[in-house]
Structures are given as structure tokens and as C-alpha cells.
C-alpha positions as a Python dict, from the first residue, in 0.01 Angstrom:
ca = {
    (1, 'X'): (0, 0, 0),
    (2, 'X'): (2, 383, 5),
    (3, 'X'): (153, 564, 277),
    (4, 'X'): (-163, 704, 325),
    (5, 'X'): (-313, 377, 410),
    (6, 'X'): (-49, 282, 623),
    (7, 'X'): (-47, 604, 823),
    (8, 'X'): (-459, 508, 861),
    (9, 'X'): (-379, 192, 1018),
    (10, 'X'): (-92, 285, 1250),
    (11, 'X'): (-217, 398, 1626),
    (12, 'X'): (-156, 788, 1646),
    (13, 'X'): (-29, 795, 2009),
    (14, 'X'): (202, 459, 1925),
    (15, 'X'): (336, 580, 1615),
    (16, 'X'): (404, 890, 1739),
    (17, 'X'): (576, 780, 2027),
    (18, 'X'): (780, 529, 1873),
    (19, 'X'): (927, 786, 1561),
    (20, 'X'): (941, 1019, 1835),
    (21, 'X'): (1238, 832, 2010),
    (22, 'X'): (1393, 711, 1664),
    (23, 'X'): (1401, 1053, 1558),
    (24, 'X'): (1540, 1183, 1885),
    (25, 'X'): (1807, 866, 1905),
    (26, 'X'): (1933, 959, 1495),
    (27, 'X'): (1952, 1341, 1588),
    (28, 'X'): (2209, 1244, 1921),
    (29, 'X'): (2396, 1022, 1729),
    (30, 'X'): (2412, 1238, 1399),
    (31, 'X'): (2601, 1529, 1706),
    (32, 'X'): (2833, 1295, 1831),
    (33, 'X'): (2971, 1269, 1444),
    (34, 'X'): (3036, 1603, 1471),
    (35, 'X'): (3350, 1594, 1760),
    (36, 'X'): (3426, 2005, 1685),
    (37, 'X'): (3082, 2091, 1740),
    (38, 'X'): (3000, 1895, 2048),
    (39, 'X'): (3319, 2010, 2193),
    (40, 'X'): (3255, 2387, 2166),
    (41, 'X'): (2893, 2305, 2317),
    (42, 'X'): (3071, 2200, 2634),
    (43, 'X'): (3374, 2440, 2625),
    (44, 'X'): (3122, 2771, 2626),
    (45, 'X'): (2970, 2754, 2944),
    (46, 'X'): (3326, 2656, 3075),
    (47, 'X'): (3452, 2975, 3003),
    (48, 'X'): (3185, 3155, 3172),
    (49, 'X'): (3251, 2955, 3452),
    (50, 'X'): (3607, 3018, 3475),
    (51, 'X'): (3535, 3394, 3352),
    (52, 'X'): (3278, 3501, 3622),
    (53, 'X'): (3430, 3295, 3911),
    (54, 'X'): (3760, 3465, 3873),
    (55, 'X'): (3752, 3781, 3747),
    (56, 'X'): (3429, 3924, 3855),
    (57, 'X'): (3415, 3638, 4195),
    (58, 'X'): (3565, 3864, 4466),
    (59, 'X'): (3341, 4177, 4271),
    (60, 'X'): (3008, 4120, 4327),
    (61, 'X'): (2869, 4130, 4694),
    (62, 'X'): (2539, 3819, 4752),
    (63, 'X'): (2260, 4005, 5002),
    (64, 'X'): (2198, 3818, 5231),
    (65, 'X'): (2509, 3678, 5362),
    (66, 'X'): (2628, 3666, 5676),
    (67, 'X'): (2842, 3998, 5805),
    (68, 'X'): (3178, 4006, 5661),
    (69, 'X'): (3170, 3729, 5370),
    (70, 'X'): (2971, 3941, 5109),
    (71, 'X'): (3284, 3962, 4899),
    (72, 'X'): (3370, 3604, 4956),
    (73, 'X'): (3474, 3475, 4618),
    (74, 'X'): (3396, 3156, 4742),
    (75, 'X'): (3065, 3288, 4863),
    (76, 'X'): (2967, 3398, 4470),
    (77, 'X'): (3084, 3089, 4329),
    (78, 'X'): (2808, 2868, 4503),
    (79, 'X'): (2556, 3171, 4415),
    (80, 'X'): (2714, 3155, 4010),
    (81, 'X'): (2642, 2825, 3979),
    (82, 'X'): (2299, 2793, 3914),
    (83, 'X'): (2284, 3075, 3699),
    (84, 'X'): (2529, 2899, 3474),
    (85, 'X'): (2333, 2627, 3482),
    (86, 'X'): (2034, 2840, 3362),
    (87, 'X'): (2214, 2983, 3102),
    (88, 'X'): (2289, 2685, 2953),
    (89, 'X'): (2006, 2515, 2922),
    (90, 'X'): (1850, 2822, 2824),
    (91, 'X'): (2095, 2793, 2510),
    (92, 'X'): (1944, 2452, 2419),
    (93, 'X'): (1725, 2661, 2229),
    (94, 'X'): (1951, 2776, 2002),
    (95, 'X'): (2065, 2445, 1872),
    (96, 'X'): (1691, 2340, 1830),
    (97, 'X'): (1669, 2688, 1605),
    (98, 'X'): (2006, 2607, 1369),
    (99, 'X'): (1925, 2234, 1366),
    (100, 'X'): (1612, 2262, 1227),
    (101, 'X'): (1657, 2525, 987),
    (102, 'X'): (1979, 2314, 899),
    (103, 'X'): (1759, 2052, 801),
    (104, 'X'): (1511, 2267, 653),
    (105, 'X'): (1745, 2385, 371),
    (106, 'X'): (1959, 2006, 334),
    (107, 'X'): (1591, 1887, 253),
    (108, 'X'): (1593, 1616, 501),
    (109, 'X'): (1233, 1769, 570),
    (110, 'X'): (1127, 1680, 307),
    (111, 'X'): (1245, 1350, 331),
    (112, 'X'): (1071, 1275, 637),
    (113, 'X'): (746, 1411, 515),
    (114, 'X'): (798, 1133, 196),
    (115, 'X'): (793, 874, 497),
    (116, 'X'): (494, 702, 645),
    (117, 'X'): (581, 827, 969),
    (118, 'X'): (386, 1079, 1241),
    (119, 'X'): (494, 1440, 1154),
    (120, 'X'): (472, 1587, 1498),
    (121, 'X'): (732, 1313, 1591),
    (122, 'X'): (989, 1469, 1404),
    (123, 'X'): (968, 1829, 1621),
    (124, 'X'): (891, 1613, 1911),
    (125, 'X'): (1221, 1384, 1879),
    (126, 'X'): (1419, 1687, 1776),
    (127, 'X'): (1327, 1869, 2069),
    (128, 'X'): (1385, 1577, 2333),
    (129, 'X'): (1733, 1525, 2185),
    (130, 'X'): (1833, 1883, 2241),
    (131, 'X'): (1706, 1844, 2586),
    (132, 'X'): (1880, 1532, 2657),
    (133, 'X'): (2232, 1608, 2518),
    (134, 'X'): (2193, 1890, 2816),
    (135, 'X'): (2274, 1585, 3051),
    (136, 'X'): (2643, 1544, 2914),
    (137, 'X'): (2660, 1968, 2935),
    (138, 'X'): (2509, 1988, 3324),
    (139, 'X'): (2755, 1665, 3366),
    (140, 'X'): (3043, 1872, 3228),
    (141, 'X'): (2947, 2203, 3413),
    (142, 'X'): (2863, 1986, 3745),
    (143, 'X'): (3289, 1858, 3769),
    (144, 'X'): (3417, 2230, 3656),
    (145, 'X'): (3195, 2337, 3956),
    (146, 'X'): (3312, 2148, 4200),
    (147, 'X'): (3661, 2257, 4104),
    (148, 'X'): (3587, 2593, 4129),
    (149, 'X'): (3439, 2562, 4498),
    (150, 'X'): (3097, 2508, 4393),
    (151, 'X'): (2889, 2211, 4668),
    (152, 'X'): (2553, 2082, 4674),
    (153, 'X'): (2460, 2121, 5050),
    (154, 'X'): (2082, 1999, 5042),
    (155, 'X'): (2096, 1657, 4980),
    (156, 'X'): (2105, 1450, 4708),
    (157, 'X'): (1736, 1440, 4646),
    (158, 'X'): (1706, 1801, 4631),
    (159, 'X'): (1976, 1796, 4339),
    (160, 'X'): (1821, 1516, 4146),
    (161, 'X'): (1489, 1787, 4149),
    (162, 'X'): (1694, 2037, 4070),
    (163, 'X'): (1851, 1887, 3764),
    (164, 'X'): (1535, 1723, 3689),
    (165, 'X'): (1376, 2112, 3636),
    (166, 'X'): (1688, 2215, 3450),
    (167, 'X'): (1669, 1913, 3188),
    (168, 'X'): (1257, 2055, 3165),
    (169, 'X'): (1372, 2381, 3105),
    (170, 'X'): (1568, 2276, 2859),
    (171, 'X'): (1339, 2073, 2640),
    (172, 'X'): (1094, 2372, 2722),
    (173, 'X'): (1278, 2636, 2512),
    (174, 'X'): (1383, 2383, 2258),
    (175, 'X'): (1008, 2383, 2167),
    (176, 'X'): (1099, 2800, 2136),
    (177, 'X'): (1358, 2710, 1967),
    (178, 'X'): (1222, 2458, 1673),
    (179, 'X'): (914, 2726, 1594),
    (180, 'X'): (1209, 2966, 1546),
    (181, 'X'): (1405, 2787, 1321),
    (182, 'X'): (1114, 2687, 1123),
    (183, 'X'): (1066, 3053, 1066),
    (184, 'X'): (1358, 3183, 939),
    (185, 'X'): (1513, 3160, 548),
    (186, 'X'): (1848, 3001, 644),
    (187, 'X'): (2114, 2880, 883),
    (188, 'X'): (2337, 3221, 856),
    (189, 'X'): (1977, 3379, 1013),
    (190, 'X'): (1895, 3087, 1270),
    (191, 'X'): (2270, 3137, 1378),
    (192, 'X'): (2171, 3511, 1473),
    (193, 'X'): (1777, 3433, 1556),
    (194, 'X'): (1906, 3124, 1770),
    (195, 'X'): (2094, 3347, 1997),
    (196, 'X'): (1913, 3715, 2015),
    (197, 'X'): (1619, 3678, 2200),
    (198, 'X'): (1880, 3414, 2490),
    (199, 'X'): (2095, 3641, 2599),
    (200, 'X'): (1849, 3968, 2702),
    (201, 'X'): (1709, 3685, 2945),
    (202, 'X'): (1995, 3545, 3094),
    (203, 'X'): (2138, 3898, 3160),
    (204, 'X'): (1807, 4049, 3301),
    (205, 'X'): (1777, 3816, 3552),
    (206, 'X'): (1935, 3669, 3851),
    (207, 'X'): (2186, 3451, 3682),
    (208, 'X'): (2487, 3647, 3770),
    (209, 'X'): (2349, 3928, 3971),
    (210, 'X'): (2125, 3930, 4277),
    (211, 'X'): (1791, 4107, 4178),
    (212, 'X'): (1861, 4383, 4395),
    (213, 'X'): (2151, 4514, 4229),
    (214, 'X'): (1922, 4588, 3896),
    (215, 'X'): (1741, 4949, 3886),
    (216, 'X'): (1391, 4960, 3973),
    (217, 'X'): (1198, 4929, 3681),
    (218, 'X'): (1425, 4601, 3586),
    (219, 'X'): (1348, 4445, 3869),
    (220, 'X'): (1022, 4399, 3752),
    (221, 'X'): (1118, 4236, 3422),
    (222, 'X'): (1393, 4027, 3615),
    (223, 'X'): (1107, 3892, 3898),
    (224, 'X'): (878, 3749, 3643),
    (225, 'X'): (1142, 3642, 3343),
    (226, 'X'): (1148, 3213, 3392),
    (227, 'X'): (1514, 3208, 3411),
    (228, 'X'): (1503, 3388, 3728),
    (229, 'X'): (1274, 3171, 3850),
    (230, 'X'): (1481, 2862, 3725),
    (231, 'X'): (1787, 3010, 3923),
    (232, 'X'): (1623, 3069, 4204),
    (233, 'X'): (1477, 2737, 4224),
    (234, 'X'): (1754, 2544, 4150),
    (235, 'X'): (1995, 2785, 4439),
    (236, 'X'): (1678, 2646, 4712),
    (237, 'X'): (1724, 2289, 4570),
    (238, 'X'): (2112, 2249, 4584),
    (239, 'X'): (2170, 2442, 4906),
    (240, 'X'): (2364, 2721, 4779),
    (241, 'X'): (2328, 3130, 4830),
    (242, 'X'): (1970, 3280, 4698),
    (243, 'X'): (2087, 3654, 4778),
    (244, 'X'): (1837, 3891, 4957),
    (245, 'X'): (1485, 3741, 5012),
    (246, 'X'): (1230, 3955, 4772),
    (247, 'X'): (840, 4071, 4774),
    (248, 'X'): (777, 3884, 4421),
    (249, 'X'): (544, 3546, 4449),
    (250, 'X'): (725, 3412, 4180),
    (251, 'X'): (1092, 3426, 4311),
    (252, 'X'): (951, 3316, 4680),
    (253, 'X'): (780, 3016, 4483),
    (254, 'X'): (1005, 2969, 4202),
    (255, 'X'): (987, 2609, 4121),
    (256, 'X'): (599, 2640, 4113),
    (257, 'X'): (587, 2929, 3865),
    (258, 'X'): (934, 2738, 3695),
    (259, 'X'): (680, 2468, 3657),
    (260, 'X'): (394, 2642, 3539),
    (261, 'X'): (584, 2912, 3287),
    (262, 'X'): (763, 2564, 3155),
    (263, 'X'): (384, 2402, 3045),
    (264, 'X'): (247, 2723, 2929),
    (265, 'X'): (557, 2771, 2701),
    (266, 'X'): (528, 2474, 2582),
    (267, 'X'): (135, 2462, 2541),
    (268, 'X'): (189, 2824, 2288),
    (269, 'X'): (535, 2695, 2124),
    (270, 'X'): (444, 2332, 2053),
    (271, 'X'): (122, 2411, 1837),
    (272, 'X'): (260, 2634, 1651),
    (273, 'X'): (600, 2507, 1599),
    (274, 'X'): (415, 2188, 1481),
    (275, 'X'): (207, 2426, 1230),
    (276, 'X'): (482, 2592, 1057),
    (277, 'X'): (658, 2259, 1054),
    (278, 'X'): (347, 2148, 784),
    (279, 'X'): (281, 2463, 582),
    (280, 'X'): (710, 2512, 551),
    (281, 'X'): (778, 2170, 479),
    (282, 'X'): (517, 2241, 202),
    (283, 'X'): (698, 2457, 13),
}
């Protein structure tokens, strides 16, 4: 029988599901064969722990606090956090963008299009592995927070949200991510595409500084750019310093429009990262 006819016989949702989670399950295991890689993934967002708690953590003052422990490094440590965390799963997207273009030009692309298998399934495993190997990374980053004086001081509940939106955030931007490697002519370019459009984001936003500390006109930019949102939710959810309190709807209700920027994202990025997917693997 044809693959054709099998494909005609399969259940869509079923099949899709099911090479979905095979796909995702081969892409985890095919990173943990790769020990050098994996470690550099975790050692990264180490160093900007270590880099921003102690050389810039006595620096930069957190509106809001109480009289007299602005400059608390302590203080900016519990505010850093979170923006770390949004940083790096931010970055999932980059390993969506190499890992796909990777495969792209090793042909295994074209292998799976020679299977009888659903072809959104490969984008949609992809992307869920990227966002799931951010559990080991938040793990990591978790421990070298708490070592560094960072607490969760809202309950445990409250952190299992707040992780919950960071590991959504994540597999958001991996979506980002997958159209953008599908786009470009090689890994050398997904290396550079992967990472260009990541870091104007992280750094206009409240990941590292409170809002107010930005010039006028990037405030703005900073109020409505997701990551601030994701910060700012994630600082309500574990307890820790949100800096000044701010006029913008979406930082005062910043898991909401987390939430909301997260399926819209994903309802532009999904479609057409599945479309390039068939006319590229085409050629």
C-alpha cells in the first residue's frame, strides 16, 4: 500500500498527535548525545546569573522598595531572577531556528516527508522538545538562584503558575523560532538569525532594569514587548520585587496579556512555519 493510502486511512488528529510526541521524544534524546552542547545550554544563563548579581547587584536601585534597601544587592537579586528566567526561555527560540535549519541542510527533511507520517507533527514535536528541555534549564537556573539569595515567597502554587507560563513562553517562541529557521539558507545564518531579533527584547524590557530607568519613548516599547510582561508576571507569582508600580494595562495585568500575546504568537507563527515547512521541504 502507498503511503498515500495509508496517510488516507490514519485519523488526522491521532496521527498527528502520536508522531508529534515520537518526533519530540527522538529530538530530546538526539541533544542529550550531544554532552558539549547541552552543557553550554545550561552554563549561559549561569553566567548571567553570576555576572549581573555580582557585578552590577549593589548598582542598580529597584523603585519601589522600602527606604534605605534600594541598593540592596540582595534586594536586586530576587528582582534579577525572573528576568533571567525570561531570557532564557526566550532563547529557546534560537535552538528551534539552528535545529531546524540543521536538519534542513542534513536532509533529514526530506526523510520525514518520504514517511507516511503527519507533516505538521514534525514542527509540532520539534517545537515541544525545545520547550520541554527548558525544564532541565529553569531546574538548573532555579538551584544557582537560590545560591545567589534568590526565594520564592508566594507559595508554592504561585511558582508552579509561574513556571507553568515560562515553559508556554518557551514553546511560544520556538514556534518563532522553527518559521525562522525554515527561512534561512544555512546553519552559519540560523546561528546569527537565531539570536538577532532575542536579544533587542530581552534588553528593552524589564529583565534587568526596572521600566522606569529607560527614556521615555522606550518605555513604550518596553510596556507592551511580551517579555516584560513575562517578567512581570512571573516577579507577582514567586513573591519577589516588581519595581515601581506603572500606568500600562499590560504590566498591571501581565499574566493576562502574557497569556494572550503567547496564543496570538502562536496563532501567526504556527501557520506559517507549517507552510514554509511544505514548499522548503519541496525543494
Amino acid at each position: 500500500m502507498s503511503a498515500t493510502g495509508l496517510q488516507s486511512r490514519r485519523p488526522l488528529l491521532g496521527w498527528t498527535i502520536h508522531d508529534s510526541l515520537i518526533i519530540a521524544r527522538s529530538t530530546i534524546t538526539a541533544s542529550f548525545r550531544i554532552p558539549e552542547a547541552l552543557f553550554f545550554q545550561l552554563i549561559q544563563p549561569v553566567i548571567f546569573v553570576l555576572l549581573f548579581a555580582f557585578v552590577f547587584g549593589g548598582a542598580i536601585p529597584i523603585p519601589g522598595a522600602e527606604p534605605g534597601s534600594e541598593g540592596d544587592p540582595s534586594l536586586y537579586r530576587e528582582y534579577l531572577m525572573p528576568g533571567i528566567f525570561g531570557q532564557t526561555v526566550a532563547f529557546a527560540a534560537a535552538a528551534s531556528t539552528v535545529g531546524l535549519a540543521e536538519a534542513m541542510q542534513r536532509g533529514i527533511i526530506d526523510r520525514y516527508r518520504a514517511l507516511p507520517m503527519s507533516q505538521p507533527a514534525v514542527l509540532i514535536g520539534n517545537t515541544f522538545a525545545n520547550a520541554l528541555r527548558q525544564v532541565l534549564v529553569l531546574t538548573v537556573l532555579s538551584i544557582t538562584g537560590y545560591i545567589v539569595g534568590w526565594r520564592i515567597n508566594d507559595g508554592i502554587v504561585n511558582a508552579i503558575l509561574a513556571y507553568l507560563l515560562l515553559l508556554l513562553f518557551a514553546y511560544t517562541v520556538t514556534w518563532v523560532g522553527a518559521f525562522v529557521g525554515l527561512s534561512v539558507p544555512n546553519t552559519e545564518t540560523a546561528n546569527t538569525a537565531g539570536l538577532i531579533w532575542i536579544f533587542p527584547l530581552t534588553f528593552l524590557s524589564n529583565a534587568f532594569v526596572p521600566i522606569t530607568a529607560l527614556p521615555t519613548w522606550l518605555q513604550y516599547f518596553a510596556a507592551f514587548n511580551p517579555i516584560s510582561a513575562l517578567v512581570q508576571a512571573t516577579r507577582e507569582l514567586f513573591g519577589n520585587p516588581t519595581g515601581a508600580p506603572t500606568d500600562y494595562w499590560t504590566l498591571n495585568n501581565a499574566a493576562l496579556y502574557t497569556v494572550i500575546s503567547c496564543v496570538v504568537i502562536i496563532a501567526i507563527f504556527a501557520p506559517l512555519a507549517v507552510r514554509k515547512y511544505r514548499t522548503a521541504a519541496r525543494k
